[in-house]
N, C-alpha and C positions, 0 to 999 in steps of 0.2 A: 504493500500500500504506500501511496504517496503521503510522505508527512506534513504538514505545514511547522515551520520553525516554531510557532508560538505552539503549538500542539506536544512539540517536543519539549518547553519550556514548560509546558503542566506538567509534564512526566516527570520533569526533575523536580516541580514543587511537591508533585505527590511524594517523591523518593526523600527530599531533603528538607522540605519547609520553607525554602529561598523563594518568595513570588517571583514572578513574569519580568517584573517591572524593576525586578534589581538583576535580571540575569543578561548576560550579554556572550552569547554564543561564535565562539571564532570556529576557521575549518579552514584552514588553507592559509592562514595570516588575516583572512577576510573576518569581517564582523557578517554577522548571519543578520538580514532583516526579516523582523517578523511575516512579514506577507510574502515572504518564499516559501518554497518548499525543499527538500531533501535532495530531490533532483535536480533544482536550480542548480545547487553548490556542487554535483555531483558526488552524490555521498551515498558510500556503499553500505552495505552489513560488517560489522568489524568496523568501521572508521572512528577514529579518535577526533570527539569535539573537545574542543577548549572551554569551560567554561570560567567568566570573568565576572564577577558582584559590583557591581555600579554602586556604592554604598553613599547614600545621604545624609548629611551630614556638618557639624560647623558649629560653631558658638553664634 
């Protein structure tokens, strides 16, 4: 099945508790946008994502 990035960005909130809106998914050097998909980035079974926490934050 075709994933959408943001679909796969639930899977890792189910797995870890990190929402949507703090994850930032690389694959290539590239930043993953949410309205792609799997096959956009060309991403196999087995492919290693990066994932990065956009963390908010400040005095």
């Amino acid at each position: 099945p075709i994933s959408q990035i943001t679909r796969i960005k639930e899977k890792v909130e189910e797995q870890s508790g990190v929402p949507p809106q703090q994850q930032r998914l690389i694959f290539g050097g590239r930043q993953m946008a949410d309205d792609k998909t799997a096959k956009d980035f060309n991403i196999s079974a087995g492919a290693v994502l990066h994932l990065v926490l956009a963390l908010r934050g400040g005095r």
